[in-house]
Backbone as CSV, one residue per row, in Angstrom:
resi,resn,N_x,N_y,N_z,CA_x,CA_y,CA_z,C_x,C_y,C_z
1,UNK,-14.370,-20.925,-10.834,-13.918,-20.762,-9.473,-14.401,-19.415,-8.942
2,UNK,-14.884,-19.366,-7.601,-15.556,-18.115,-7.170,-14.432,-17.742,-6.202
3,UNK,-14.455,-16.642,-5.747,-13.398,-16.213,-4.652,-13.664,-15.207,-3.944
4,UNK,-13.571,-15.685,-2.847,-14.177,-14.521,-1.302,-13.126,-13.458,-1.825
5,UNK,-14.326,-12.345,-1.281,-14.299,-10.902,-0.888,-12.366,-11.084,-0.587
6,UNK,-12.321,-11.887,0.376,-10.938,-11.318,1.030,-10.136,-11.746,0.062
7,UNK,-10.016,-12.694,-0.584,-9.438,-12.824,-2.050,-9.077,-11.783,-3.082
8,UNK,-10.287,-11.379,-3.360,-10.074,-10.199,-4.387,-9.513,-9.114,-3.438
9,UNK,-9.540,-8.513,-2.593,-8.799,-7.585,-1.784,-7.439,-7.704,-2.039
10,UNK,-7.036,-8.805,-1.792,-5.921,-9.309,-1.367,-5.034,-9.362,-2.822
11,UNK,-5.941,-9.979,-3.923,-5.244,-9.397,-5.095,-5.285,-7.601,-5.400
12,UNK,-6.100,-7.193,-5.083,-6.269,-5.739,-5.763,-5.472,-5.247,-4.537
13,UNK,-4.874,-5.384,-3.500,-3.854,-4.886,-2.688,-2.747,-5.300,-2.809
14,UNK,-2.047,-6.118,-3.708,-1.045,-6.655,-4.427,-0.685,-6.274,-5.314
15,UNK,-1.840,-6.089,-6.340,-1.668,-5.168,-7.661,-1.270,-3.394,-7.533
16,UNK,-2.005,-2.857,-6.303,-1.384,-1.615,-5.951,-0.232,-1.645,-5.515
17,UNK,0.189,-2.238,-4.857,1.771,-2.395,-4.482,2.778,-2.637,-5.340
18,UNK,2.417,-3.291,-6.105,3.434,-4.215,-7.573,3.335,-3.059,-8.410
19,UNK,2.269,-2.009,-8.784,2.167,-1.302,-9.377,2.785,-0.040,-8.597
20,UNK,2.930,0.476,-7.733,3.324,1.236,-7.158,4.986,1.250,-6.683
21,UNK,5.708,-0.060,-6.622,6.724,-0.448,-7.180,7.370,-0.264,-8.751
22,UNK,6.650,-0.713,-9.713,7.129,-0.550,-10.754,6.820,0.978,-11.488
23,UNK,6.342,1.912,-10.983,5.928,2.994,-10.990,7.161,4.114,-10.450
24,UNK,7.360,3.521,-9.374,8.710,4.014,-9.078,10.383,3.946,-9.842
25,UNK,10.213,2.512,-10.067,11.020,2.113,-10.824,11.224,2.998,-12.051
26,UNK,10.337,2.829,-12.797,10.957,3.854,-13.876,10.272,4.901,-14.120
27,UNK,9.798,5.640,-13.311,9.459,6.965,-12.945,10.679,7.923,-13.077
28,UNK,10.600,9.461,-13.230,11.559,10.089,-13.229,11.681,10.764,-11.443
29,UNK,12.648,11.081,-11.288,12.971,11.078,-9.679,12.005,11.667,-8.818
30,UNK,10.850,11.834,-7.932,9.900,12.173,-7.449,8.559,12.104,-8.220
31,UNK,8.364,11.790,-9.662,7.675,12.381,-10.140,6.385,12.024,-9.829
32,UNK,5.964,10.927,-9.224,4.738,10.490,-8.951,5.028,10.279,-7.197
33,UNK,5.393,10.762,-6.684,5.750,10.685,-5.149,4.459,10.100,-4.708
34,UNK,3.329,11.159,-4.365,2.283,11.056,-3.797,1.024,9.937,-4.101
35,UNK,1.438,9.707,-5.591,0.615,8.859,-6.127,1.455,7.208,-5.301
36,UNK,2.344,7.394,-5.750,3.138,6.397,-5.079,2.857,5.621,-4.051
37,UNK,2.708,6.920,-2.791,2.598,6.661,-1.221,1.262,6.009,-1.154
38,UNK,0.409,6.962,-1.975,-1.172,6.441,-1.865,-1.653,5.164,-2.259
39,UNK,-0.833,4.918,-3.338,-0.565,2.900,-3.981,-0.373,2.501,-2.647
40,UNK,0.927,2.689,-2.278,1.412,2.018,-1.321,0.386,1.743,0.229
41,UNK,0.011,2.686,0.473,-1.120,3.016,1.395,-2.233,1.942,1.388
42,UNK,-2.851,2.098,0.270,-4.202,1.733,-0.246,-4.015,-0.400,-0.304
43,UNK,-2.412,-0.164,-0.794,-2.519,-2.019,-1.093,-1.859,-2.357,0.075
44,UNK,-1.534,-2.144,0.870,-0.673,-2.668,2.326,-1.705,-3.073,3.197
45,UNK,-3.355,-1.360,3.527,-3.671,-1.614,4.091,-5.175,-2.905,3.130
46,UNK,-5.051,-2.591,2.382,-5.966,-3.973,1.792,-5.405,-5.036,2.517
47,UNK,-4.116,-5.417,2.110,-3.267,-6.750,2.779,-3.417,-6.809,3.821
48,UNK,-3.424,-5.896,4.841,-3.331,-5.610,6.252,-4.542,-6.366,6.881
49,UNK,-5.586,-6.030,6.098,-7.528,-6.475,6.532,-7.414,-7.913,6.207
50,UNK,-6.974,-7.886,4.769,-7.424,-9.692,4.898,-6.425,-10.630,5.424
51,UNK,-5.312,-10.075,5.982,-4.055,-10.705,7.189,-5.164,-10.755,8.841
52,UNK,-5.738,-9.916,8.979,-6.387,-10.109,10.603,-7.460,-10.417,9.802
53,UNK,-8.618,-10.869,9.047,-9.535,-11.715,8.658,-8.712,-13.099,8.900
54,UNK,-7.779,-13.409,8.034,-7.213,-14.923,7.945,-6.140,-15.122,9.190
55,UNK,-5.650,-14.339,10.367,-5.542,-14.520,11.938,-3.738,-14.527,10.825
56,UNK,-3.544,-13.938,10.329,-2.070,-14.420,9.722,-0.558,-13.226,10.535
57,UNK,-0.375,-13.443,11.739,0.631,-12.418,12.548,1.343,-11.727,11.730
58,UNK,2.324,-12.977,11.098,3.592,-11.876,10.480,3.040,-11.164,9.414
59,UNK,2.518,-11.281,8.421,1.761,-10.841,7.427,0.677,-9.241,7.961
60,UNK,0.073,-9.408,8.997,-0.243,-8.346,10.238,1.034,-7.014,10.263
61,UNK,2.176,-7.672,10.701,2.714,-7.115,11.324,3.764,-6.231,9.645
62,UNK,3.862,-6.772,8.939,4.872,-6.426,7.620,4.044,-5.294,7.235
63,UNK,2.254,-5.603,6.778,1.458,-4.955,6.269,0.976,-3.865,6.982
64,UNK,0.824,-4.087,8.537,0.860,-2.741,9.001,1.373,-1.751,9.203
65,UNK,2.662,-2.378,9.522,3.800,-1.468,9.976,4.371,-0.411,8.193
66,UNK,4.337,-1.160,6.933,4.395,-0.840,5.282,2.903,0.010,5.515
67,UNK,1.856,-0.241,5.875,1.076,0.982,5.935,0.900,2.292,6.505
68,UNK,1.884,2.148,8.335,2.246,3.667,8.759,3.014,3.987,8.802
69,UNK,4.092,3.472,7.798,5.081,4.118,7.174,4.686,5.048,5.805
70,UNK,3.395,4.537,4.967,3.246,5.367,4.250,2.197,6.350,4.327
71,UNK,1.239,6.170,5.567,0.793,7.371,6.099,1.693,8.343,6.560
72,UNK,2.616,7.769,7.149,3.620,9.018,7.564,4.464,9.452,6.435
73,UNK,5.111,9.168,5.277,5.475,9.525,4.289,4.666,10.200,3.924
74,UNK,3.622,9.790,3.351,2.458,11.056,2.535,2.585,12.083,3.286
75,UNK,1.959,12.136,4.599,1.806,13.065,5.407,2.489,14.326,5.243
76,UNK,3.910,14.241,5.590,5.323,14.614,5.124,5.038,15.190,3.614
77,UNK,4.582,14.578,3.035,4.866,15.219,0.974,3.685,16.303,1.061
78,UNK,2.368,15.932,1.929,1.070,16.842,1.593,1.802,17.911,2.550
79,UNK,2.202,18.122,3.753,3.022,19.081,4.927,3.826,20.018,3.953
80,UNK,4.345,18.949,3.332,5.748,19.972,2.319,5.366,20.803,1.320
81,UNK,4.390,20.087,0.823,3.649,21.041,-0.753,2.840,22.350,0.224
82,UNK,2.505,21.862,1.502,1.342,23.403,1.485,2.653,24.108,2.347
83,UNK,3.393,24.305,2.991,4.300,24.844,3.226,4.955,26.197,1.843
């Protein structure tokens, strides 16, 4: 079985998220913050691309909105460290 480009995205932006979830999970309290946000970042907006490739709204709208939430989170952690 072969599988479009937006396929594999769509898994490897799943796998950052699932991983970036369970990363948290048993992480010790902040300890991977940034790495975190950037999972989170990186697999939302993967999801995000192949949601407006496949015309999919709500999926659009979950994945974008989970992506500038964690631009603005990071933002916030990189602001705080150079402070």
């Amino acid at each position: 079985m072969v599988m479009s480009w937006d396929q594999i995205l769509s898994l490897v932006g799943a796998a950052l998220l699932l991983s970036a979830y369970a990363l948290q999970a048993i992480a010790r309290e902040g300890a991977y913050k940034k790495t975190n946000l950037l999972m989170n970042l990186l697999g939302s907006s993967a999801l995000t691309v192949t949601a407006v490739v496949n015309n999919q709204i709500g999926f659009i709208l979950l994945e974008g909105i989970w992506a500038l939430i964690s631009v603005w989170s990071l933002s916030r952690v990189i602001l705080k460290e150079r402070s």
